[in-house]
C-alpha positions as CSV (number, residue, x, y, z in Angstrom):
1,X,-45.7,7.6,-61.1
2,X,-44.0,7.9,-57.4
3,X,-44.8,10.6,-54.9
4,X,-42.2,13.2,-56.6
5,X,-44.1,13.1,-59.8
6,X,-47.6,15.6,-60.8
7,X,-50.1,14.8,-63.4
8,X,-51.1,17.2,-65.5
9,X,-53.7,17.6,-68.1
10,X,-54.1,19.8,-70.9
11,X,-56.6,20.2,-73.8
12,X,-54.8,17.2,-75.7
13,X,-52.1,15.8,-73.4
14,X,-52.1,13.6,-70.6
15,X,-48.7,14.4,-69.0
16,X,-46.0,13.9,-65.8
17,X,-43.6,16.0,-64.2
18,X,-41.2,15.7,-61.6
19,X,-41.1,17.8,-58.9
20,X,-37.5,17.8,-57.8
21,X,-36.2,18.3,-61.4
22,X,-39.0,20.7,-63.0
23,X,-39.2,18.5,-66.1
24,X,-41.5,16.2,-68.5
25,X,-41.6,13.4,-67.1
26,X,-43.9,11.5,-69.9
27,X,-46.6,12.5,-72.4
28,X,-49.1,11.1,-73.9
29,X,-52.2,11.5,-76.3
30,X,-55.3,12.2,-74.4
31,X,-58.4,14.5,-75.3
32,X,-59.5,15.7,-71.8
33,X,-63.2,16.4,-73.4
34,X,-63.7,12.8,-73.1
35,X,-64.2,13.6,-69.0
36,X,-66.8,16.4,-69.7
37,X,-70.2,15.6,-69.6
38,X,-71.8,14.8,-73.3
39,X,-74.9,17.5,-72.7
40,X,-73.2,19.8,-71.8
41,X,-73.4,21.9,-74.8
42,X,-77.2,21.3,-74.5
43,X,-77.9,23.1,-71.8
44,X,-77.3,26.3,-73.4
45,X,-80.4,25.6,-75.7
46,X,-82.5,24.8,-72.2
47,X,-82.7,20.7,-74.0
48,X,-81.1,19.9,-70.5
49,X,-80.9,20.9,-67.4
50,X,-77.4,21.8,-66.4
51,X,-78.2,20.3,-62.6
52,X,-78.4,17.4,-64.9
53,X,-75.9,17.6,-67.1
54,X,-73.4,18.8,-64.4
55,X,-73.8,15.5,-62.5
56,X,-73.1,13.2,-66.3
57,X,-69.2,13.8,-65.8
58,X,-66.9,10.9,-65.4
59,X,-63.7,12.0,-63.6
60,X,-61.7,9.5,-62.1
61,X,-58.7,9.4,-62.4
62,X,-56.4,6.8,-60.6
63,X,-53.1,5.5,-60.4
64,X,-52.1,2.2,-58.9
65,X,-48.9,0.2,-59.3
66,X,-46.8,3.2,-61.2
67,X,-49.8,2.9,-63.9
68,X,-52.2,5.8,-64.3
69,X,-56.3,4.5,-65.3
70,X,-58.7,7.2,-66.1
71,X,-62.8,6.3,-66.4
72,X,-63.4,8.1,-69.5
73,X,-67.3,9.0,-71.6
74,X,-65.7,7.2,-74.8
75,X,-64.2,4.3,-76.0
76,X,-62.1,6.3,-79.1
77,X,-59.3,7.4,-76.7
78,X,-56.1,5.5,-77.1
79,X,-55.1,3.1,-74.6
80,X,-52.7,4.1,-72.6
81,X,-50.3,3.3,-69.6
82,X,-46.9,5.0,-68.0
83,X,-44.3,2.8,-66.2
């Protein structure tokens, strides 16, 4: 990634754009549920608090050296890495 290019994420897809040119950059896999808390859906049932759950999110998101890390709840989601 370089200062021209957007991430974007979508239910499934970890992708980049560029700015100047309006187009995909690169795509990959990348289930964006593994940044949502895992209670969550219990706080619907009143199990948990949802002042709770709310703060059990990981969300970072990073990218250093052209390469793009995210700190994710599970250890299923493919590795991956854009250059």
């Amino acid at each position: 990634m370089h200062l021209q290019q957007i991430l974007v994420l979508t239910p499934n897809s970890l992708q980049v754009h560029d700015v100047n040119t309006k187009k995909l950059v690169e795509r990959s896999h990348f289930s964006v549920q593994s940044l949502m808390s895992p209670t969550l859906a219990q706080t619907i049932s009143g199990g948990v608090a949802y002042g709770d759950s709310v703060l059990d999110v990981a969300h970072s998101i990073w990218v250093y050296k052209t390469k793009i890390f995210a700190l994710v709840r599970t250890l299923s989601v493919p590795n991956f890495y854009f250059s």
